[in-house]
C-alpha positions in Angstrom: -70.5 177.2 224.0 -66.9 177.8 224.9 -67.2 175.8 228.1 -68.6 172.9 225.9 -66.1 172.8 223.3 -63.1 172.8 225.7 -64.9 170.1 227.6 -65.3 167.8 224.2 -61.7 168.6 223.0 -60.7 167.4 226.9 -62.6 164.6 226.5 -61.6 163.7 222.9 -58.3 163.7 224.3 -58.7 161.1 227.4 -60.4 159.0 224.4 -57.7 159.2 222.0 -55.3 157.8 224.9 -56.8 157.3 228.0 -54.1 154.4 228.8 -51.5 157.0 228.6 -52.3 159.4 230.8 -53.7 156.2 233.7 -49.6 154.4 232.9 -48.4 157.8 233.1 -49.7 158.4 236.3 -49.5 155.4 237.8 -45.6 155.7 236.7 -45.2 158.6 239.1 -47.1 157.1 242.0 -45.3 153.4 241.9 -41.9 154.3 240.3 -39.2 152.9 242.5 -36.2 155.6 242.8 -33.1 153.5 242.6 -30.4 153.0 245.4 -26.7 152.3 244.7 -26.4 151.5 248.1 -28.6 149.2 250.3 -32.3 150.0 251.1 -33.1 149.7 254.8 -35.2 150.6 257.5 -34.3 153.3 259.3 -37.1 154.3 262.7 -40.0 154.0 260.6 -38.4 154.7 257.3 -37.4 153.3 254.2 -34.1 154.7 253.3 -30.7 154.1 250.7 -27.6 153.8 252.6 -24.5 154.2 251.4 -20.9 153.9 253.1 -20.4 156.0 256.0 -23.6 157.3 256.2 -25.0 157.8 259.7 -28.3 157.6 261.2 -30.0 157.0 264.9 -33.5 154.4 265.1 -34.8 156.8 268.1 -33.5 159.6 269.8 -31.9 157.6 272.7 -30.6 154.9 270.3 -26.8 155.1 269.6 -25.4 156.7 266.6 -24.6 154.4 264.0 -22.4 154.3 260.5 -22.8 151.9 257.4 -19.4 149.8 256.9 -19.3 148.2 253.9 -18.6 144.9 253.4 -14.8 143.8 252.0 -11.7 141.6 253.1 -9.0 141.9 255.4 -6.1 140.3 257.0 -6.8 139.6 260.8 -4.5 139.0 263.1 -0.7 140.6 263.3 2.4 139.4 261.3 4.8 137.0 263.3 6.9 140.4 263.0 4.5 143.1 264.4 6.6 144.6 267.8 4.1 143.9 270.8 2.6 141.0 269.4 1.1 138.0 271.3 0.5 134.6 270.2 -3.2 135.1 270.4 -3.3 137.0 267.3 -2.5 134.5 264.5 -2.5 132.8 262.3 -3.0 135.9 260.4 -5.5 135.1 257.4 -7.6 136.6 255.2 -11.2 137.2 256.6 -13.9 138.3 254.6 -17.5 140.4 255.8 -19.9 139.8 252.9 -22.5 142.1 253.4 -22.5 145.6 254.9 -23.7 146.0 258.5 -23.7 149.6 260.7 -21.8 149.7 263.7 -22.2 152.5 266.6 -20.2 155.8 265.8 -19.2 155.9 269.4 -19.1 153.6 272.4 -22.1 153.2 274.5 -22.7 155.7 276.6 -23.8 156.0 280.2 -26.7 158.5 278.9 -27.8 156.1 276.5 -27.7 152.9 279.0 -29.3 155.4 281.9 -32.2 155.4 279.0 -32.9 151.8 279.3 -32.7 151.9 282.9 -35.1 154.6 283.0 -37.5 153.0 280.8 -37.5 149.4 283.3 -35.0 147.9 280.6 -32.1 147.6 282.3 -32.4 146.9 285.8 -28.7 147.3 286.7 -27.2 151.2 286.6 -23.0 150.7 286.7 -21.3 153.3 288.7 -19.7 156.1 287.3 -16.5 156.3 289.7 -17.9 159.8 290.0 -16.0 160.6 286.8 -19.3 161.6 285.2 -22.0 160.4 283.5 -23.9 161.3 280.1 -21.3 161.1 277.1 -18.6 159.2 279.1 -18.5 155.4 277.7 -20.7 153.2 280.2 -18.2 150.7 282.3 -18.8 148.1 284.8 -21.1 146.8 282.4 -20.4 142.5 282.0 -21.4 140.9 278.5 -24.4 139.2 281.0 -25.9 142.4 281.4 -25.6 143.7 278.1 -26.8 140.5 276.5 -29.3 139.9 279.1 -30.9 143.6 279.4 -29.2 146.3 277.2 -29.9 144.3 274.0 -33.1 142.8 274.2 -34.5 146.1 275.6 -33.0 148.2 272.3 -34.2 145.4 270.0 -37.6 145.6 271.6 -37.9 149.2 271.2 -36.4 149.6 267.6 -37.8 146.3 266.3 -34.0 146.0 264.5 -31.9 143.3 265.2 -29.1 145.0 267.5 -26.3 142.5 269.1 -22.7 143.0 269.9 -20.3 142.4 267.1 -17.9 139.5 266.3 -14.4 139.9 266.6 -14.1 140.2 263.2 -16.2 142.5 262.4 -15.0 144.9 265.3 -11.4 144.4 263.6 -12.3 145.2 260.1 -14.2 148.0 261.2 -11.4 149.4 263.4 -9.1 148.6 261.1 -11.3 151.0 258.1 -8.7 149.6 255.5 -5.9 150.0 257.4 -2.8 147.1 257.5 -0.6 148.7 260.2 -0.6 148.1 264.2 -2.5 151.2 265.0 -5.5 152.4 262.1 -3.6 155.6 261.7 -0.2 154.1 261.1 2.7 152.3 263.3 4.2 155.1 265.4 2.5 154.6 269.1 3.6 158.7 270.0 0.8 159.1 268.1 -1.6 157.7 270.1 -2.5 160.5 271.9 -3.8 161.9 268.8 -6.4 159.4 268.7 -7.0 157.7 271.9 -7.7 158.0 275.2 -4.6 156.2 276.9 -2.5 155.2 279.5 0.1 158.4 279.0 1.9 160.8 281.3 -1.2 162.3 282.7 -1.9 159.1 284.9 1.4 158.9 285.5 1.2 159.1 289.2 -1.3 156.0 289.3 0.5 154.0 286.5 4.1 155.6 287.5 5.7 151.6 286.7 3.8 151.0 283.8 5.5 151.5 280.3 3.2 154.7 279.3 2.8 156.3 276.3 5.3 159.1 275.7 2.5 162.0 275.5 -0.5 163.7 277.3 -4.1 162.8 276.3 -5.6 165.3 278.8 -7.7 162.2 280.8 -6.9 160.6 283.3 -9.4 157.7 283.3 -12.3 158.0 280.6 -12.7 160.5 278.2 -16.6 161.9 276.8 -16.8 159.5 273.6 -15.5 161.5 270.0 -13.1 163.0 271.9 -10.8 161.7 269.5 -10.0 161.8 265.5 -11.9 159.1 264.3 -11.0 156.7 262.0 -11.6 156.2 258.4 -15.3 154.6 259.0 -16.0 157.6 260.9 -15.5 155.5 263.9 -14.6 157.5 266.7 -12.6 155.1 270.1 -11.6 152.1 268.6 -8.5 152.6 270.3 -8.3 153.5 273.9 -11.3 154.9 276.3 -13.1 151.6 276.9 -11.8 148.0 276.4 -15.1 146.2 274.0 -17.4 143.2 274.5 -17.5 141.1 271.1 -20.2 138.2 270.8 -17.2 135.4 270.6 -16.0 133.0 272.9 -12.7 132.6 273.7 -10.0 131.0 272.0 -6.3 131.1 272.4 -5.5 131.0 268.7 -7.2 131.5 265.6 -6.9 128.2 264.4 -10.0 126.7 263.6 -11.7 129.6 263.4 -15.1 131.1 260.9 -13.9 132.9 257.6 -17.1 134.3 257.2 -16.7 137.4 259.7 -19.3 135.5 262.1 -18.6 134.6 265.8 -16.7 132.2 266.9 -19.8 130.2 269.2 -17.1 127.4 270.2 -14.6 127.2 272.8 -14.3 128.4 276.7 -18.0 130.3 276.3 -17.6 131.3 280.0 -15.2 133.8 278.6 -15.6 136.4 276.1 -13.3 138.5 273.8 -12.6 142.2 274.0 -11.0 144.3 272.0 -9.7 147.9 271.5 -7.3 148.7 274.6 -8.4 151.0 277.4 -7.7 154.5 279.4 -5.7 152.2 281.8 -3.5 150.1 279.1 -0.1 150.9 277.5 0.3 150.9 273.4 1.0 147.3 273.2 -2.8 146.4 274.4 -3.9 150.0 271.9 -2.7 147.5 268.6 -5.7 146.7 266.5 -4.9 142.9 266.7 -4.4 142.7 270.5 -7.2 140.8 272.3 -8.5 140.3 275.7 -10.0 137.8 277.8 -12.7 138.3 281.1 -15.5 136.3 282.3 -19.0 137.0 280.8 -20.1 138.5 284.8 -17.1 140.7 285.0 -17.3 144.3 285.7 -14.5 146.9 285.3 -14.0 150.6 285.1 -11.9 149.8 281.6 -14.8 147.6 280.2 -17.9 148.8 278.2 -18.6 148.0 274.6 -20.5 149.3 271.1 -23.3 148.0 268.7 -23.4 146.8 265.6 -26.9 145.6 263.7 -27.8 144.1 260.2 -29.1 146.5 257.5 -32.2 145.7 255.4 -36.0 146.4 255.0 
């Protein structure tokens, strides 16, 4: 009798409001959980990103951190001490959406990856400084755009390229106005880059150094270094950085939108971010660089960036 009562009172109930309890738990199956930041895919998942947030696509992917979008003045001022006349006009630039950019420079562990897998069919030397988290050099914009690129898109499925010039500059920059992203005194340098300084003295002994020790001689491991305030760790010194834009000797003429610049002498591409082999003049977050897409150096190598969305 009991057991037939509670059963009627359980159905009375489902028909006094049936459509309440099917809404209410169709409500906790469907409901969307809201994100402030920007949904993406993430590997296989969905995820909300916000500013500075990091993740990986796979475990031999590169580390990357959301930078959000904003405005900035590229270039240097007419007044900045080391500048060169490739670095104005200065104007306002402006990246519209938010994009994530690597944490750290490619390294040679994570290019030895796509060789091992068949992707990249050129392995750069290491000068027999060492391998794994030392920044990958001798690598030319060919073979990263040819093999390095296609081969992470392919196995991601997310749209990974180099960055613009641009972009690299507003991410290095991380708000900052000044010549350097952690202020305008070069002795600093060795705080947060690996540079040409006293301890490659002897093989840069008539080169204006920087006035400090690093503790590398040539490249360091990549996050050696305070980062900036992205959470971006190199953007000054270690490896000099592949960008997607052709060259051009000014900035006259040049997108506003933060895209790259696909006009001009294509047979040459930009790079930016100084070197283990360059004085502070070449460290300055304005100061470009110039090489043929084929060439190969132990001060070139580069970083990632990729769009964000589902």
């Amino acid at each position: 009798m009991q057991t037939t009562l509670g059963s009627c009172v359980f159905c009375l109930l489902l028909a006094v409001a049936p459509a309440t309890f099917g809404t209410a738990n169709a409500q906790n199956r469907i409901a969307p959980v809201r994100c402030d930041g920007i949904e993406a895919r993430v590997a296989n998942e969905r995820r909300c990103l916000m500013p500075k947030d990091g993740f990986t696509d796979c475990p031999d992917c590169p580390a990357m951190v959301v930078i959000p979008s904003g405005s900035f003045p590229m270039g240097s001022r007419p007044d900045e001490k080391g500048r060169f006349d490739n670095e104005g006009p200065q104007r306002k630039m402006t990246i519209a959406k938010p994009f994530a950019v690597g944490k750290f420079e490619v390294t040679f562990a994570e290019w030895d990856a796509c060789a091992s897998a068949g992707g990249c069919k050129y392995r750069p030397g290491d000068n027999g400084w060492g391998r794994d988290k030392r920044p990958v050099m001798r690598v030319s914009w060919d073979d990263i755009t040819k093999e390095y690129l296609p081969w992470l898109v392919l196995k991601t499925g997310k749209p990974y390229r180099l960055l613009t010039e641009a972009e690299w500059e507003y991410a290095a920059r991380a708000g900052s106005i000044t010549p350097f992203y952690f202020g305008s005194n070069e002795k600093d340098l060795c705080h947060y880059a690996n540079v040409a300084d006293r301890v490659g003295k002897e093989i840069y002994a008539d080169w204006k150094i920087a006035d400090c020790r690093d503790g590398y001689v040539n490249t360091a491991p990549v996050g050696s270094f305070k980062p900036n305030a992205f959470g971006l760790y190199d953007m000054h010194g270690n490896v000099l950085e592949w960008v997607q834009d052709c060259w051009n000797g000014t900035y006259r003429g040049a997108p506003s939108d933060g895209s790259a610049w696909a006009t001009g002498d294509c047979g040459m591409r930009v790079l930016r971010g100084g070197s283990w082999a360059r004085e502070p003049q070449y460290q300055r977050l304005a100061a470009r660089n110039k090489y043929q897409t084929s060439t190969r150096s132990f001060s070139i190598g580069f970083r990632v960036a990729r769009a964000l969305g589902l």
